[in-house]
N, C-alpha and C positions, 0 to 999 in steps of 0.2 A: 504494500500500500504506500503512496506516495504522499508525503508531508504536507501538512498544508500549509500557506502562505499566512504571513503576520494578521493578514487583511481577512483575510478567507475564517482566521481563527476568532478575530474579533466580530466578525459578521457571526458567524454559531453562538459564541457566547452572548449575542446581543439577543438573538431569537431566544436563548435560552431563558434570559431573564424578563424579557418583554412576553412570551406565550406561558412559561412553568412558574416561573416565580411572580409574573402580573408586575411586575415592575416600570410604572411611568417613564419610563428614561427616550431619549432621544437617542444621539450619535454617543459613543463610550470614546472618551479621551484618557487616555494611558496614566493621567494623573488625579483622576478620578478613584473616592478613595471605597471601596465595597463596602464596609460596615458602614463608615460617618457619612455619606455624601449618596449610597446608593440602596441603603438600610438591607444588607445582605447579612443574614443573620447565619449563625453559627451551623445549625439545620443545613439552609439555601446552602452552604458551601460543603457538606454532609454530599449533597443531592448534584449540587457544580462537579465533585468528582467524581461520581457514580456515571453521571453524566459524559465525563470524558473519557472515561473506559469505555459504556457502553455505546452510544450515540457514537462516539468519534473515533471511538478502536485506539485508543493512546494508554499505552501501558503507563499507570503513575506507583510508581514502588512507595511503598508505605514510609521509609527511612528515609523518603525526599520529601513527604510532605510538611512543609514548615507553616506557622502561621504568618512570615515576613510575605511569604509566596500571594497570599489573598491580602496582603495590605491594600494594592492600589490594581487598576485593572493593566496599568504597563507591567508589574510585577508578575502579574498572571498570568499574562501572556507572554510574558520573559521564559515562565515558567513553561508555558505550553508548547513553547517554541523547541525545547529540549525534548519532551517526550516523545519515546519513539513508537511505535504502531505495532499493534498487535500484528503478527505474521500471520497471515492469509489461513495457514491450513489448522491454527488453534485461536478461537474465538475468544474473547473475551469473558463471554458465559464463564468457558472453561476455567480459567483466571480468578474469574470472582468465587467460585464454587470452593476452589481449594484455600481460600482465606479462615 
C-alpha cells in the first residue's frame, strides 16, 4: 500500500472529525491545538487511533504513542507521516485481535 501524502492525511483526519466526532471545524491548520482549540477529548483520540489502523491500514505501535503526538494537528500529522501501512496480505483486523 502506498503512503499517503501530508494533504491526503489531513483531508481523512478532517472527514474524521467533521462526520465521527460532529466537530464544527472548517480547514485544520497544523497549529491548531486538538484538546484546547478543537475540544478533542481523550475518548475522540481512543477512536483517532482505532481509526488509523482500521480506516487507513497504518500500523501505530503502542510504545510510539505519546500524548506530545495529539498536542496540535501538525504534531499528528508529523506523527502520521511516519507510520507505515499494514502489508496487503495481513489486515489490520489481524493486528488488532492479537492486542
Amino acid at each position: 500500500m502506498m503512503r499517503m501524502d501530508r494533504e491526503s492525511l489531513r483531508s481523512a483526519l478532517q472527514q474524521l472529525m467533521m462526520n465521527k466526532f460532529k466537530l464544527p471545524i472548517g480547514e485544520l491548520d497544523d497549529g491548531q491545538r486538538l484538546n484546547e482549540d478543537l475540544a478533542v477529548d481523550s475518548i475522540m483520540i481512543i477512536q483517532l487511533i482505532v481509526f488509523l489502523e482500521v480506516d487507513l491500514r497504518l500500523q501505530v505501535p503502542d510504545e510510539q504513542v505519546d500524548p506530545r503526538t495529539f498536542a496540535t494537528i501538525g504534531s499528528l500529522l508529523d506523527f502520521m507521516e511516519q507510520l507505515e501501512p499494514y502489508p496487503a496480505e495481513s489486515g489490520a483486523e489481524t493486528a488488532l485481535e492479537s492486542r
